[in-house]
Backbone as numpy.savetxt, mean C-alpha at the origin, in Angstrom:
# Nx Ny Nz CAx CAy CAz Cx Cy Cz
-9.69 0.45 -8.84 -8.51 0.66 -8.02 -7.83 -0.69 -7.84
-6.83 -0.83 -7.37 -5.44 -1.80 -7.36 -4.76 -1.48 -6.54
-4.09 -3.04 -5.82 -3.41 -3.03 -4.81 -2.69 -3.58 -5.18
-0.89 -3.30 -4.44 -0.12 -4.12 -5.46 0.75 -4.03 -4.09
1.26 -5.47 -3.15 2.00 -5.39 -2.12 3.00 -6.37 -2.00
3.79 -5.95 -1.59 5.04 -6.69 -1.97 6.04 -6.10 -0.88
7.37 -6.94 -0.37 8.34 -6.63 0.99 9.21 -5.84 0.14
9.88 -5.43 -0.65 10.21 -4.16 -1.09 9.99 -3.47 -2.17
9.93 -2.12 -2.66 9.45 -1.51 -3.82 9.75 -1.40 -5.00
11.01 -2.43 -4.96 11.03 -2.45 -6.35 11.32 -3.42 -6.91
10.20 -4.88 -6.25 9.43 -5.66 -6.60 8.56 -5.71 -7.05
7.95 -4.17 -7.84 6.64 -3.89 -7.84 6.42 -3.13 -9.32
6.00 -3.88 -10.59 6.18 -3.21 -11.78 5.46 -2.24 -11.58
6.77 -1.24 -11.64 5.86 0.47 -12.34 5.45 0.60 -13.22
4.18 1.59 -13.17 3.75 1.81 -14.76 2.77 1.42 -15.53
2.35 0.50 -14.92 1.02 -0.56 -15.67 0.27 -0.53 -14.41
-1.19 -0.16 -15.00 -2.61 0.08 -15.03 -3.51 -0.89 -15.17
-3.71 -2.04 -14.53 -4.42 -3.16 -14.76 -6.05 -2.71 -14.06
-6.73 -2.69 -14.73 -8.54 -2.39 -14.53 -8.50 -3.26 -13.11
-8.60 -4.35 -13.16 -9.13 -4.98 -11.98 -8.21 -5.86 -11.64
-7.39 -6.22 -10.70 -6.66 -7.11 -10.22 -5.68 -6.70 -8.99
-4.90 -7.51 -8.85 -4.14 -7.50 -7.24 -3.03 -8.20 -7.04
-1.79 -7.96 -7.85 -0.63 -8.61 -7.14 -0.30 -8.46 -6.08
0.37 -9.35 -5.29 0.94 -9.87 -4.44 2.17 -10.94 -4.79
3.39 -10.31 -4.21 4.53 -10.62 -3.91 4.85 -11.47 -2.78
4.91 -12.97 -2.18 5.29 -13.62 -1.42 6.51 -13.17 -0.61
7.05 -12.74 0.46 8.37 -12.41 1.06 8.95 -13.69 1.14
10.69 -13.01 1.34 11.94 -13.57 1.20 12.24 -13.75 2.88
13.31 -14.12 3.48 13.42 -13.93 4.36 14.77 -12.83 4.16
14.75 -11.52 4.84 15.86 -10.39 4.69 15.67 -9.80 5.88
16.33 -8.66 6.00 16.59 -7.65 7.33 16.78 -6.51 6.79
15.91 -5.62 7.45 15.71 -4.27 6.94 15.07 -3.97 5.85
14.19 -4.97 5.50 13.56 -4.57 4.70 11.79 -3.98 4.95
11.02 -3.37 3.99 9.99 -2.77 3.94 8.99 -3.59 3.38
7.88 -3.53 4.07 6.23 -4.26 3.49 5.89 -2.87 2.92
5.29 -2.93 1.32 5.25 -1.71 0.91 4.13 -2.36 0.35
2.80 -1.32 0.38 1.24 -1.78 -0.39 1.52 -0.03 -1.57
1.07 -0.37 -2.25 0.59 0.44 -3.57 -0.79 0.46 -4.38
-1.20 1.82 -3.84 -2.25 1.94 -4.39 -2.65 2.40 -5.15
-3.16 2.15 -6.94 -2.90 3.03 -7.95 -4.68 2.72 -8.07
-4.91 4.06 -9.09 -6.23 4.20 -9.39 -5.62 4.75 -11.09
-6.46 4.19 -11.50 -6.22 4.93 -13.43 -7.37 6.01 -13.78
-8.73 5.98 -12.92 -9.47 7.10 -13.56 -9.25 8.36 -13.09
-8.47 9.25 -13.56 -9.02 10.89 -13.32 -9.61 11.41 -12.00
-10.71 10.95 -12.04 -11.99 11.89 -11.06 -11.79 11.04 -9.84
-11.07 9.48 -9.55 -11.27 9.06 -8.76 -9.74 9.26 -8.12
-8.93 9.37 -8.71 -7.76 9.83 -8.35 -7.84 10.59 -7.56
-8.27 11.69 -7.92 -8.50 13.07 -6.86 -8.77 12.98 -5.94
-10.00 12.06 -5.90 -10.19 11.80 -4.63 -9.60 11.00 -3.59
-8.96 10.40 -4.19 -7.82 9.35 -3.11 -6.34 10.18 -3.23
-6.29 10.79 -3.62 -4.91 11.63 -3.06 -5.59 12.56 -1.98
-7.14 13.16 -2.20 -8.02 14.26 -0.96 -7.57 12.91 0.37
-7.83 11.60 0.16 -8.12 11.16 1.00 -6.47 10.75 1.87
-5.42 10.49 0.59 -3.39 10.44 1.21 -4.09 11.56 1.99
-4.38 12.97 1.98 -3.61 13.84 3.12 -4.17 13.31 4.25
-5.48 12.65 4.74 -6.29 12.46 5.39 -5.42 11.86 6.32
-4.78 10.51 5.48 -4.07 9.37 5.96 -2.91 9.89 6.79
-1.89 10.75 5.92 -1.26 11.42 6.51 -1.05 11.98 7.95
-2.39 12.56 8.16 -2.58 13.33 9.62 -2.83 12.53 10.25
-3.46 10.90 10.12 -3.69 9.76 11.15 -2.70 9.13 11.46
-1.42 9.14 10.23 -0.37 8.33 10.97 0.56 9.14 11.01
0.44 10.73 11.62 1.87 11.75 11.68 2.24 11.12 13.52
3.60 11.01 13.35 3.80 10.37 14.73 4.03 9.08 14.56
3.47 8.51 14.10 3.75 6.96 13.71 4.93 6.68 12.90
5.86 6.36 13.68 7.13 6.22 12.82 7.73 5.24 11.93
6.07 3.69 12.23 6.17 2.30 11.31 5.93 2.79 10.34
4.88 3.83 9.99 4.26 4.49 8.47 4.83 5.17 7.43
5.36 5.10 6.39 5.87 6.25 5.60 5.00 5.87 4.13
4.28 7.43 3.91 3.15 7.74 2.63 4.52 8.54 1.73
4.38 7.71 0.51 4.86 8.24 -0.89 3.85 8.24 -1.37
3.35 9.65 -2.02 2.69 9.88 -4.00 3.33 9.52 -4.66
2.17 8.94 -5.26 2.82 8.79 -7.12 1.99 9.62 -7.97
1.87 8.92 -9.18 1.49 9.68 -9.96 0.06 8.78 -10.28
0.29 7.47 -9.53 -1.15 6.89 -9.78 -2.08 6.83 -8.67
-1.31 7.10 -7.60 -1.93 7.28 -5.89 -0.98 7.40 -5.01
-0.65 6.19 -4.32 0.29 6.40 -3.12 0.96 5.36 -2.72
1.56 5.09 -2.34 2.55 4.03 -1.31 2.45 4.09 -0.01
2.14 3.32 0.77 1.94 2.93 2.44 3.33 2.04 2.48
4.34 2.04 3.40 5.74 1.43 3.76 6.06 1.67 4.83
6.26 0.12 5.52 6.15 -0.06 6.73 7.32 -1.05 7.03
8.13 -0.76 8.32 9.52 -1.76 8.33 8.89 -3.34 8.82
10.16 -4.04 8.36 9.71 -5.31 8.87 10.32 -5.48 9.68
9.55 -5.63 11.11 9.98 -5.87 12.33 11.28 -7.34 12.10
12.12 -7.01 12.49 12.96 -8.68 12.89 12.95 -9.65 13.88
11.76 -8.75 15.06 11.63 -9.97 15.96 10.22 -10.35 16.01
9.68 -10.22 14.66 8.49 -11.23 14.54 8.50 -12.09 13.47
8.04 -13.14 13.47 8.16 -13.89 12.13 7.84 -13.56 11.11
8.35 -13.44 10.11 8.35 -12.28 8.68 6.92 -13.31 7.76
6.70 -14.63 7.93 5.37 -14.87 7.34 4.52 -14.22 8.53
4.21 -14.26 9.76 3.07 -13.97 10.23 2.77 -12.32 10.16
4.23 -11.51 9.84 3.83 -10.18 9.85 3.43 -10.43 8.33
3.84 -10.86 7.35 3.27 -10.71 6.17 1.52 -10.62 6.28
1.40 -11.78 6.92 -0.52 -12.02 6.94 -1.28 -10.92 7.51
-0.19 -10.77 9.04 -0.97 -9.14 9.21 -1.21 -7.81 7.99
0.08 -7.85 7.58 0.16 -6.92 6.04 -0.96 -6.95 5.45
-0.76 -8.29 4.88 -2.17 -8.19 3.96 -3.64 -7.99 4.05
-3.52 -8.33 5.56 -5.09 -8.03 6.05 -4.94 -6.53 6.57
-4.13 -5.94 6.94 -4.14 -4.61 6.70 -3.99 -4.07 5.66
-3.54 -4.22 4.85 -3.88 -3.14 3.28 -5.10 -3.82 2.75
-5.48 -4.80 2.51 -6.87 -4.93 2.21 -8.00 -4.01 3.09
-8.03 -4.28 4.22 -8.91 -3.23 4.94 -8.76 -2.00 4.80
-7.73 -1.44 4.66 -7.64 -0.50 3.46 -8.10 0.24 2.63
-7.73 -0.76 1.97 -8.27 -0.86 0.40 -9.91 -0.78 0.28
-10.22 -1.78 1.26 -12.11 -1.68 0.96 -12.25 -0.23 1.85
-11.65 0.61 2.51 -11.81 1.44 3.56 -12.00 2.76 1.87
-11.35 2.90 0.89 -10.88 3.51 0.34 -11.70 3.08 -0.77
-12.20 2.21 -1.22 -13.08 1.63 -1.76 -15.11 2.46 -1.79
-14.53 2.50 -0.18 -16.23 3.09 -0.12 -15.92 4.84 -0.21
-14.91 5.39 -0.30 -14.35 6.46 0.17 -14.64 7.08 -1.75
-13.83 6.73 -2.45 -13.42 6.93 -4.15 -14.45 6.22 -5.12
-14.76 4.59 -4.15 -15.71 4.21 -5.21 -15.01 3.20 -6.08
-15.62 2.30 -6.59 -14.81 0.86 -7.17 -14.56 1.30 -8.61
């Protein structure tokens, strides 16, 4: 599985399937823009199970109006606004330590 996070989505090459790795996109300074994590899986059997696990996610953040879940076709998208009255590096760091936790959350869930 792969994490690929970046402040908007289409900073984020579609399409490619890298076995093991983790881009990360440094932010700009902008307004109105989105911290978007992407989570793609390439095997089959493990897929399944992390889209079983999007609906999961779904029902934990219905109500939560920072959250918005897109499918893809390789897993999912987590997109979240960027606040403007916090400093856009320190929300970045939060970002990342939230989709990593995540990620290992989802990790023990699907399996590496």
């Amino acid at each position: 599985m792969e994490l690929l996070i970046s402040m908007k989505a289409e900073y984020i090459n579609k399409g490619i399937y890298f076995k093991e790795s983790a881009i990360m996109q440094m932010p700009t300074a902008q307004t109105s823009g989105h911290f978007v994590a992407e989570y793609r899986e390439g095997d089959e059997e493990k897929l399944q199970l992390l889209n079983r696990y999007v609906d999961i996610l779904k029902q934990k953040l219905n109500g939560k109006e920072d959250f918005f879940v897109q499918e893809t076709s390789f897993g999912f998208k987590l997109l979240k606004p960027v606040d403007n009255d916090v400093e856009y590096m320190d929300a970045w760091a939060d970002w990342v330590m939230f989709t990593r936790g995540l990620l290992r959350e989802l990790k023990e869930v699907v399996g590496d």
